[in-house]
N, C-alpha and C positions, 0 to 999 in steps of 0.2 A: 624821536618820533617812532612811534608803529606801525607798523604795517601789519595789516591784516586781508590776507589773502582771498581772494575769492573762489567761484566756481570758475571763473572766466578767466584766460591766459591774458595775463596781463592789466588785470581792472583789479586795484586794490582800494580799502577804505582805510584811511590814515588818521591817525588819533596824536595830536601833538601831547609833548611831556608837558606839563604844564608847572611853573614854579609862581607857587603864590607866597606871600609875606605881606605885612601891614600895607604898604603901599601899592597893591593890588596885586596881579598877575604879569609875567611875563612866557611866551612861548615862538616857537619859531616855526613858521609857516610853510618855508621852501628852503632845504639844503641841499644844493648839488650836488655835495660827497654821499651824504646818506642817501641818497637818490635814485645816486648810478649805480647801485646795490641792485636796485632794483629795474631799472631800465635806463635807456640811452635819452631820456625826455631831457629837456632845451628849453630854456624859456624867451621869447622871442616876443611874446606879445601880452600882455596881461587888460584884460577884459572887467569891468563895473556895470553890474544891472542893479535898478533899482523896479522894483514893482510896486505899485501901491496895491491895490487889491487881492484878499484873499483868494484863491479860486481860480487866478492868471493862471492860463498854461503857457510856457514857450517854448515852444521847439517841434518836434525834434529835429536837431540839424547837425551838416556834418560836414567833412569838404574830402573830393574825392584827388586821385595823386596827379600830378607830382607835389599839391599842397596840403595830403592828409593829416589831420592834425590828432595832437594826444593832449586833451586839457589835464588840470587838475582844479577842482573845484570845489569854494568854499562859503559855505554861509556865512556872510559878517554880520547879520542884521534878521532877525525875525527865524521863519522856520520853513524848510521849500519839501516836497518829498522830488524827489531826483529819480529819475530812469533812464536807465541806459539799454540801447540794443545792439549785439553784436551782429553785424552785419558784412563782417569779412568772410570774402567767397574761401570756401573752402574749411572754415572755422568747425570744429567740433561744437560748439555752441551756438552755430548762426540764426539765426532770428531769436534767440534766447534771451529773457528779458530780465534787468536787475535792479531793485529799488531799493531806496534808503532813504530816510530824513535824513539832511542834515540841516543845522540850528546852529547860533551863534553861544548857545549856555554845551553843547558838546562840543565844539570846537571841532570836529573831525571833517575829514574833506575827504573826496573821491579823486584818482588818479585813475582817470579814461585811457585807456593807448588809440592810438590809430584802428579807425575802420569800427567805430562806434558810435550812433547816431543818441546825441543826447536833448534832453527835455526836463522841465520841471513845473511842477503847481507849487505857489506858494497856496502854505498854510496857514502864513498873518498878515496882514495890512502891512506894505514899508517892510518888504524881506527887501534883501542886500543878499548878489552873488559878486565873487571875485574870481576869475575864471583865470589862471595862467594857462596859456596858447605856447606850443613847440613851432608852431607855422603863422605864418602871418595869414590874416581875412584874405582869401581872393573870391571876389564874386563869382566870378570864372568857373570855379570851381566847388559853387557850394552846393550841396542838395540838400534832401529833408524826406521825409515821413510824414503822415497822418498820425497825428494823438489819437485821432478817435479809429486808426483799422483797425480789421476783425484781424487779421494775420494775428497781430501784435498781441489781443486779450486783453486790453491792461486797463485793469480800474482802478480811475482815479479817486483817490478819496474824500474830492469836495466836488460839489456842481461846477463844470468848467464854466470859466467864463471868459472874456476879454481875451479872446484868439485873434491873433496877427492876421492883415488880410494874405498875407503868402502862407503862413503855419497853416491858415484852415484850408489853401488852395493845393498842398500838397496830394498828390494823388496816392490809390491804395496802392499796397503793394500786388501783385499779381503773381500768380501760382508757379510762373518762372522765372522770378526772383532769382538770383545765384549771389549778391552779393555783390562788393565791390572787391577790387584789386589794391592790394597796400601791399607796396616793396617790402614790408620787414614788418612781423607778427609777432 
């Protein structure tokens, strides 16, 4: 697998080796030895969304500590454009914003760390995400963002549509913001 670094400490886009022959393709998803190269991420919980509708937003959502979590995320099914925001207090890149497609014909997936608030539009009818979780769901503990603040800028590339009644009730962010707290950046 590749790893390809980003702007953000800690958020890579990962591109699996891909071995193909007559009988299709084969490639590996999640290796814990290649992994820890790159971070102390766990996998603890592994997450299935299916959306039917193009133009779905979901999110953006996050969990704050002692259950802050580090996904890595991948499109099995169709094609989602994905955004992430850094939102750890104190971050050189805080409210800083990063998007990417990911699609099931590139195989590549996003590797979130802690104290990043994620979201995606699907781009086809019947996208498929596979989300591996370091932390298990705690209600307790989750929060979220507005898709549509002004903070944030972010344009999405299809008419949003079909927003969750909690995704749309997230409130803006406010001008004293600082972020959250994550034991370990």
């Amino acid at each position: 697998m590749k790893y390809i670094s980003t702007n953000f400490d800690g958020l890579f886009l990962i591109e699996p080796t891909v071995f193909s022959d007559e009988r299709g393709e084969f490639y590996r998803v999640y290796c814990d030895q290649e992994n820890s190269e790159f971070s102390d991420f766990s996998v603890k919980q592994i997450n299935h969304s299916i959306t039917k509708e193009k133009g779905t937003v979901r999110g953006f959502h996050f969990q704050y500590e002692p259950n802050a979590e580090a996904k890595i995320v991948k499109c099995i099914r169709g094609r989602v454009y994905d955004v992430v925001v850094d939102i750890r207090k104190g971050s050189p890149t805080f409210l800083g914003v990063y998007t990417v497609e990911l699609s099931s014909k590139k195989r590549n997936m996003l590797q979130i760390p802690k104290g990043f608030a994620h979201a995606f539009q699907t781009l086809e009818n019947d996208s498929e995400l596979l989300y591996l979780h370091s932390e298990f769901y705690t209600p307790a503990n989750e929060g979220g963002l507005n898709y549509k603040d002004p903070m944030l800028d972010i344009t999405w590339p299809l008419d949003v549509k079909n927003i969750s009644e909690r995704d749309e009730s997230h409130k803006f962010l406010s001008i004293d913001f600082e972020g959250i707290e994550i034991n370990e950046m």
